[in-house]
C-alpha positions as CSV (number, residue, x, y, z in Angstrom):
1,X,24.4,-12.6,-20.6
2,X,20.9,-13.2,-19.3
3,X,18.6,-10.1,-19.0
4,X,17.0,-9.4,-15.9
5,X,13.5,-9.0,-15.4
6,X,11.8,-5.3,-15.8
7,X,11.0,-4.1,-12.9
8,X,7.6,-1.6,-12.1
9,X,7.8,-0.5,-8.0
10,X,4.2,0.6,-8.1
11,X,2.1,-1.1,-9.7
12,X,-2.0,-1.3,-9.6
13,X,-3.5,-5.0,-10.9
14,X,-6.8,-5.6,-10.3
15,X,-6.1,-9.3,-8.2
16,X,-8.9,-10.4,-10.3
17,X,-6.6,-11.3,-12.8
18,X,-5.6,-15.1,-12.9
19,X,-1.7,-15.8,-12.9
20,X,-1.8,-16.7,-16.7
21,X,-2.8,-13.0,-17.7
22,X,-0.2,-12.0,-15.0
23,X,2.7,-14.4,-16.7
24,X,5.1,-12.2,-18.7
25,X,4.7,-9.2,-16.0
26,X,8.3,-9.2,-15.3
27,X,9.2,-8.1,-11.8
28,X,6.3,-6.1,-9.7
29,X,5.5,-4.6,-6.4
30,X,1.4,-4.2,-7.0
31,X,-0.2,-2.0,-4.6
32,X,-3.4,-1.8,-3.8
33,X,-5.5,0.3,-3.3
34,X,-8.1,-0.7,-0.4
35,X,-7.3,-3.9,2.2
36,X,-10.0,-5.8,0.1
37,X,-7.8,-6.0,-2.6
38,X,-4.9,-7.2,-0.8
39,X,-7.1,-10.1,0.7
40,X,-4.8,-12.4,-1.8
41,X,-3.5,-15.2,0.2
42,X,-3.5,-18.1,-2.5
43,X,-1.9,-15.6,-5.1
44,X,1.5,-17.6,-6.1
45,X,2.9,-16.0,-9.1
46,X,6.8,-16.0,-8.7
47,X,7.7,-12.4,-9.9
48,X,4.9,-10.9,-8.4
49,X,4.8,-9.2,-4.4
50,X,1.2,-8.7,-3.2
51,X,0.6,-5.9,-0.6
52,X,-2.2,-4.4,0.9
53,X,-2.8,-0.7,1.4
54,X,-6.0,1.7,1.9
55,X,-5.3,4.7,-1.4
56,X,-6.0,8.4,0.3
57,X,-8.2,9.1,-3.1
58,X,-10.7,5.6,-2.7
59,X,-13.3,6.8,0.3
60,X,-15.0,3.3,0.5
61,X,-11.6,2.1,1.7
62,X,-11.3,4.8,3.9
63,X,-14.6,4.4,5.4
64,X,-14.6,1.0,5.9
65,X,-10.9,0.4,7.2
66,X,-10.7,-1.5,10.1
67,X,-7.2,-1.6,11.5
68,X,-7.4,-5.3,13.0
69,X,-8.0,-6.6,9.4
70,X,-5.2,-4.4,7.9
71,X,-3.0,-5.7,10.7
72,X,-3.8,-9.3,9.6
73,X,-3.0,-9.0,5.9
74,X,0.0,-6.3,6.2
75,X,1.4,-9.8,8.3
76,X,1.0,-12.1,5.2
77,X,3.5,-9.5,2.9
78,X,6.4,-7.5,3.2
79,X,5.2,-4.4,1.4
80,X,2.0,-2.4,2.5
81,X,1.1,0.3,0.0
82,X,-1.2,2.0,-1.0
83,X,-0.9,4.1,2.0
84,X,-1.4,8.0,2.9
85,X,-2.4,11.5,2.4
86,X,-3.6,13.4,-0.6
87,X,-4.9,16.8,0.2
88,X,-6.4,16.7,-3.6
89,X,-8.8,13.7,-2.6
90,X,-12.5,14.3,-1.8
91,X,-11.7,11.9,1.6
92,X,-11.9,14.4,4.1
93,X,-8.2,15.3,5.1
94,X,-9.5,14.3,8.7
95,X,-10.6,10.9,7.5
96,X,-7.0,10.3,5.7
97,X,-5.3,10.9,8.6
98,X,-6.9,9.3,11.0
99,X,-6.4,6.1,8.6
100,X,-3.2,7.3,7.9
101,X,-2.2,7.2,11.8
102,X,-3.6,3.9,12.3
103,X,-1.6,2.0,9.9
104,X,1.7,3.8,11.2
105,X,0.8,2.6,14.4
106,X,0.3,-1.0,13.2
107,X,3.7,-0.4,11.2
108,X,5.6,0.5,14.3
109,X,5.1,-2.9,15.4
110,X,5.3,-4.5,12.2
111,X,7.8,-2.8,10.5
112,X,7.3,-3.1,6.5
113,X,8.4,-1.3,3.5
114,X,5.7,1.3,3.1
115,X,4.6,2.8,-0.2
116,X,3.5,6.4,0.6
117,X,0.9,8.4,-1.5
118,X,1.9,11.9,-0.7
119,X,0.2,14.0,-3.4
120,X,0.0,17.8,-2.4
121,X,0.7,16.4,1.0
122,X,4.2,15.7,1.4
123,X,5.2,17.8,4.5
124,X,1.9,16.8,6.1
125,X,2.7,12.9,5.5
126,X,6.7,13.4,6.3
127,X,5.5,15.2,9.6
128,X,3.5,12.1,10.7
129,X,6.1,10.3,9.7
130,X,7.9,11.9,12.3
131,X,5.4,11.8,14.8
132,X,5.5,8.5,13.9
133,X,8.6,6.8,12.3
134,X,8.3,3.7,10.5
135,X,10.9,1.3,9.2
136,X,10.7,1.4,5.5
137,X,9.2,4.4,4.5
138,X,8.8,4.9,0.1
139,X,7.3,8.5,-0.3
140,X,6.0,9.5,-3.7
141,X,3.9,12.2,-4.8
C-alpha cells in the first residue's frame, strides 16, 4: 500500500527558498503572510499550493496593501490566506479591517478558499463574514 503524502494546511515558507530545499515537504498549503510574498508566479513544485494573503499581525503589509495587486495574484491561486483580524496585533483594529473588507470584497467576485486569522477576533471576523459572505471561508484562531 502506498502512503500518502503528509499534509500541513497552514504553512509559512519564506518563497525564498528554491524547490530543492522545498523537495521532501510532503503536501502543503503555504500562506503568506503579505501580497509580496505571494508574488510567486514561476514557483512549480508539484506538492506545493502557493497563495497570497496580507497577516493581521505584519503592519507593512497592511500599510501597503493595495487591493488591485491582491486582486491580481489571489487570480493566479486557488487559496488566499493569510487573511484577517487579530485584535492582539499592534495594526490598528481599524487598519485590519479596512484590509480585511477589501479582500472580501475582491473574494465575492473571485471566490477562493480563504484562510482566516481570527485570533481574539473570531466574532468580529465571522460578523464580516456575514456582512460579507465568501465562498470558502477556513477560520482559525
Amino acid at each position: 500500500m502506498k502512503l500518502l503524502p503528509s499534509l500541513d494546511a497552514h504553512a509559512h515558507i519564506d518563497p525564498r527558498r528554491n524547490s530543492n530545499e522545498l523537495m521532501d515537504t510532503g503536501a502543503v498549503l503555504a500562506m503568506t503572510l503579505s501580497p509580496a510574498e505571494g508574488e510567486v508566479d514561476n514557483r512549480n513544485e508539484p506538492h506545493i499550493v502557493w497563495r497570497v494573503g496580507c497577516h493581521p499581525r505584519f503592519a507593512k503589509a497592511q500599510e501597503s496593501f493595495v487591493a488591485e495587486k491582491f486582486r491580481s495574484l489571489a487570480e493566479k491561486t486557488a487559496l488566499v490566506g493569510e487573511i484577517g483580524l487579530d485584535t492582539g496585533s499592534r495594526v490598528p483594529l481599524e487598519t485590519q479591517l479596512q484590509t480585511f473588507r477589501q479582500i472580501l470584497e475582491i473574494l465575492t467576485d473571485l471566490p477562493r478558499i480563504a484562510s482566516i486569522h481570527s485570533y481574539r477576533a473570531t466574532g468580529l471576523a465571522l460578523k464580516e463574514l456575514r456582512r460579507r459572505p465568501i465562498a470558502a471561508p477556513i477560520l482559525h484562531g
